[in-house]
N, C-alpha and C positions, 0 to 999 in steps of 0.2 A: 134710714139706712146710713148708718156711721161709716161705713166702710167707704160708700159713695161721694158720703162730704167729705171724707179726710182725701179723697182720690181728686177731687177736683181741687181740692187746697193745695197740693202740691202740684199738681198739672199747674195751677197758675205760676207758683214757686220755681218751677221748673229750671230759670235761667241762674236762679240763686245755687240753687241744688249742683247745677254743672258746672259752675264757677269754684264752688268749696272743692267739688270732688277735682277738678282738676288742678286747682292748687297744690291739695293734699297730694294727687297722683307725683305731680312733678318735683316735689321739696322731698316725696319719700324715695323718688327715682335717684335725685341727688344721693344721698343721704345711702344707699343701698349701695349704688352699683357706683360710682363716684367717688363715694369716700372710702375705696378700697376696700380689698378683701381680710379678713382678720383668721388669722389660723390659732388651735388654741393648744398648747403644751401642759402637758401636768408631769408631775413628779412628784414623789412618795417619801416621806422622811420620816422616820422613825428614832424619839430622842426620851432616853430610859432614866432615870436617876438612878443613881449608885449609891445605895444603903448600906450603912455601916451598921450588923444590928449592935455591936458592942456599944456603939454611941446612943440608943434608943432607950427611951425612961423602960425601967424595971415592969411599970404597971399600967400596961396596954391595955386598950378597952378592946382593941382588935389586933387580929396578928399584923406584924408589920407588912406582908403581903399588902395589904388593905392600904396601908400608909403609902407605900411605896407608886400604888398605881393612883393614889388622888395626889401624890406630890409630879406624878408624872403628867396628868391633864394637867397644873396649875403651870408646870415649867411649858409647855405646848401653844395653852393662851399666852402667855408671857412673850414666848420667841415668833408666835404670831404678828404680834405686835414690834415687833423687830424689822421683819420682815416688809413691813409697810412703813418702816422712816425711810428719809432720802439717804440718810448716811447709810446706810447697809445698800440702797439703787446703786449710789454712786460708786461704792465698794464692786458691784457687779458691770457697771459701767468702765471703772478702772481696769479691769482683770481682761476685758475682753478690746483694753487698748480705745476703749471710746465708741466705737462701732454703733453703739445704742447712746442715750446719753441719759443721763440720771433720771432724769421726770418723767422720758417716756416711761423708763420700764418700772416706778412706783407707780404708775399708774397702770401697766399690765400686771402687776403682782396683783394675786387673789390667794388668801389659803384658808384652808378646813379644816377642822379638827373632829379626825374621825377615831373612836376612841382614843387609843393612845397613838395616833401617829399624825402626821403633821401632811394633808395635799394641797401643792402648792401650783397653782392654776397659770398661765402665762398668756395672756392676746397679745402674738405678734404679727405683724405684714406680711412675715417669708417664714416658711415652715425651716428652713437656716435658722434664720435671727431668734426664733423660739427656741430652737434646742443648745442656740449657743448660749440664751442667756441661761436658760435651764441647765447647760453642765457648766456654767462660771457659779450660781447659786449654789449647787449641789458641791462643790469643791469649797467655795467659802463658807458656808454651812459646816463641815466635814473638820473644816481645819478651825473655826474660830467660834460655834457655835459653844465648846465646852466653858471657852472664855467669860460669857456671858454668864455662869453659872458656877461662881468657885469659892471652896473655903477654906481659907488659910492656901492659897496656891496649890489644892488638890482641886483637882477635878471632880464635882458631882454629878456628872452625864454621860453620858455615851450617846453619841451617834452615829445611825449607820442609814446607807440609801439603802429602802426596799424597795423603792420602782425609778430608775431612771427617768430623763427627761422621753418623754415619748410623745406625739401627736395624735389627738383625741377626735380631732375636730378642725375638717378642713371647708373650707367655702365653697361652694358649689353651685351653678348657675339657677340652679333649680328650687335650692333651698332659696336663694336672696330672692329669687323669682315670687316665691310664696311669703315672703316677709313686704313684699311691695306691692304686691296685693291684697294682702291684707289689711295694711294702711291706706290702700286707697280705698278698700271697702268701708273703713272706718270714717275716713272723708265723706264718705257717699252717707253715711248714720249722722254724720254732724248735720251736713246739709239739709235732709229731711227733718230733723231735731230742729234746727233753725228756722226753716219755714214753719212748722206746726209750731214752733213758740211766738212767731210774730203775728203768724195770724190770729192766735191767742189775745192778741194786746194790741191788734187792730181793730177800730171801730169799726170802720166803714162796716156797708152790704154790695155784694160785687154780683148777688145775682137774686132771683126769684127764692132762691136754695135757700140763703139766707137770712130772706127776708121769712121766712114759714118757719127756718130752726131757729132764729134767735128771736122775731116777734110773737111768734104766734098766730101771723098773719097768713089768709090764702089770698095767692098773688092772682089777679085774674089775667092781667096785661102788665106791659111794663114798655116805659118811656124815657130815656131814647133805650139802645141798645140793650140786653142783659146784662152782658159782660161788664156796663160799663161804671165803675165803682159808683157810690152813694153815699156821700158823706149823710151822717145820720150825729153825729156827736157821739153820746154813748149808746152801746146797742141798745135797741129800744125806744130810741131818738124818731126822728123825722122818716118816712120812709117816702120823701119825696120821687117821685116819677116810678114807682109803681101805684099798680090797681090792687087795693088789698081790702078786704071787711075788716069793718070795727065792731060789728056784733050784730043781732037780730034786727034791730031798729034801725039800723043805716040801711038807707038802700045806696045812696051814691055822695062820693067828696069830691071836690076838684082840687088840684095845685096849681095855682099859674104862676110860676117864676117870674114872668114878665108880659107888658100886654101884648098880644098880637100884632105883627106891624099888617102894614096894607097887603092884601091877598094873604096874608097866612092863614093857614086853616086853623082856627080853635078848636079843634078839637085835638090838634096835634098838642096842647097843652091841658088838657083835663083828665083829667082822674078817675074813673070811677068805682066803687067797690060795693059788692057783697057780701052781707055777711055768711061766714061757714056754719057759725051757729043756727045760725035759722033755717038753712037749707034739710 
């Protein structure tokens, strides 16, 4: 019965098992409900090139339509990447007088590039502080975004907001509740994981159980205790202080650790075993 061995391996595991899970429980309690709540702001920007078709070679493999919309995904990663230096944070940290400071909010920027238009993600503490960095973005975007993108001091872009700064996503006791639970569930997987790995790469035999699934042996008695581990070396090893058969032609073995002293009973020190084959 597998099911029976692996239940008693962790039954002995048990203090290991409750130590991981309580770890995990308390460090993801932290880490939840502790390190503050995060609200998340998105905002929508939409950024076109401006084709001049007079300026376009004579012989097109495709209509300029085609050009115009893969010059527009290439300017979109390009201003993505914008978006994530300090000097454009700092530029939004500026604008909004400091209130935020440069590294936090490079490190709230996130954005997507959903065909041609630009979603730009924001994790902040205060459903405020989100939208203010979201309409400082949206305003330096708006005014300096074309900058980025010029030839001969014309302009090749247009940009316009098609979704303001808006709130997607607010913290709620219930949602972190389930983020902390499931972490500590995942504790509670390590732990089990950890005892069935050591007892994997444990010698010992800690019961009669043992002593039949990893020698092959039937235990008839055992001496002292069950419970009480057996160093054996490798499994396979020594299966001192139990009663076990070696095969047909044994009828009995003794172990004696050590000699009897005065009044001990010898028999509290002897072994004996049957074989299961011959039965």
């Amino acid at each position: 019965m597998e099911l029976q061995y692996y239940w008693r391996v962790l039954r002995r595991g048990w203090r290991l098992i409750l130590a991981v899970t309580l770890v995990t429980a308390i460090a993801s309690f932290g880490v939840t409900f502790a390190g503050g709540s995060r609200y998340k702001v998105e905002t929508e920007l939409l950024i076109n090139p401006i084709v001049d078709p007079s300026r376009l070679p004579a012989n097109l493999q495709y209509p300029p339509e085609y050009y115009q919309e893969l010059v527009a995904e290439y300017i979109l990663d390009d201003f993505s990447e914008v978006l994530k230096s300090r000097a454009f944070a700092q530029r939004v940290s500026d604008s909004i007088q400091g209130a935020v400071d440069a590294d936090t909010i490079m490190h709230a920027l996130t954005s997507e590039r959903i065909h041609r238009t630009l979603k730009v993600t924001i994790a902040a503490a205060t459903a405020d502080q989100g939208i203010k960095i979201g309409n400082a973005l949206d305003a330096i975007v708006l005014k300096e975004a074309p900058t980025y993108f010029t030839d001969a001091n014309a302009n090749v872009v247009t940009v316009k907001v098609i979704q303001p700064p808006d709130i997607v996503q607010r913290p709620t006791l219930s949602r972190q509740t389930a983020f902390w639970l499931l972490r500590t569930l995942i504790g509670l997987v390590a732990g089990v994981a950890l005892v069935l790995a050591m007892r994997a790469i444990d010698p010992r035999l800690y019961d009669r159980d043992d002593v039949e699934r990893d020698l092959g042996y039937e235990v008839l008695a055992s001496i002292p205790a069950p419970n009480t581990p057996q160093r054996g070396g490798a499994r396979g090893g020594s299966d001192s202080g139990m009663l076990t058969s070696r095969g047909p032609a044994a009828a009995a073995s003794s172990v004696d650790s050590a000699p009897p002293q005065d009044g001990e009973d010898r028999a509290g020190q002897t072994v004996g075993a049957r074989g299961r084959q011959g039965e």
